[in-house]
C-alpha positions in Angstrom: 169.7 158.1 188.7 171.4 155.5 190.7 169.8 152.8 192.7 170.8 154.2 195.7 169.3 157.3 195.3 166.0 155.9 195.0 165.2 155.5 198.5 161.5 155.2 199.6 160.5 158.6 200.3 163.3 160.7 197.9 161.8 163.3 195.7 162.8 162.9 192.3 161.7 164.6 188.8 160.7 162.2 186.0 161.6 163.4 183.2 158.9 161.7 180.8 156.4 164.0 182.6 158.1 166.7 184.4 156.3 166.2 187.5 157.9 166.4 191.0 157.2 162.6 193.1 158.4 160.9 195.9 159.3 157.5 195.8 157.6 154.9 197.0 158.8 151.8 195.8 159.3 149.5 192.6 158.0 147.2 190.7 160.0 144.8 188.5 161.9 147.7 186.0 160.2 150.5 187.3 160.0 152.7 190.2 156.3 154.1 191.5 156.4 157.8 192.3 153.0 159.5 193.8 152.5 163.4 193.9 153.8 164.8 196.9 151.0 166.2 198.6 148.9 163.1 197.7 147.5 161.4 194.5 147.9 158.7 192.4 150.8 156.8 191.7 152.6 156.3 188.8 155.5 154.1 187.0 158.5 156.0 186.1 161.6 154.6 184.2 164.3 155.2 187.1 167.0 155.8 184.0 164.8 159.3 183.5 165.1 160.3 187.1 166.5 163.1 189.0 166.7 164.9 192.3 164.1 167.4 192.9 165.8 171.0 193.3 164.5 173.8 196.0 162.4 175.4 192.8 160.7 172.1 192.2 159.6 171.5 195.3 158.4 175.1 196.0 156.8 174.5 192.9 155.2 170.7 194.4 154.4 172.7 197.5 156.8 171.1 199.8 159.5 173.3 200.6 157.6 174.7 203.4 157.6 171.9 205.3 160.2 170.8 207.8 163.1 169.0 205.7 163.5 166.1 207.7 159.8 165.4 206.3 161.0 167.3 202.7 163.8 164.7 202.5 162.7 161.5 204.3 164.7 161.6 207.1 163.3 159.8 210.0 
């Protein structure tokens, strides 16, 4: 994924683990993803990202809410 995709608050899919996370920052090579609806963080290799698509977040339990909060628009 490129670096400017990677916005704090994007929703990506790491592909090491499959699981749905929103950005929330990085550190040195790697970019920390935490479980949308809460949890804890993780370190993700930001070469095995990927947007989030509607059936991963109705599968994260997200797509419910309001997109400007979905998406991180502000």
């Amino acid at each position: 994924m490129k670096a400017e995709e990677l916005w704090v608050g994007a929703l990506v899919v790491d592909e090491d683990t499959q699981r749905v996370g929103r950005v929330m920052g990085r550190e040195g090579p790697y970019v920390q993803l935490r479980p949308p609806g809460g949890g804890r963080e993780w370190d993700a290799d930001p070469t095995r990202l990927r947007r989030a698509n509607d059936g991963e977040k109705v599968r994260a339990g997200i797509l419910g809410l309001p997109l400007a909060y979905v998406e991180g628009v502000t």
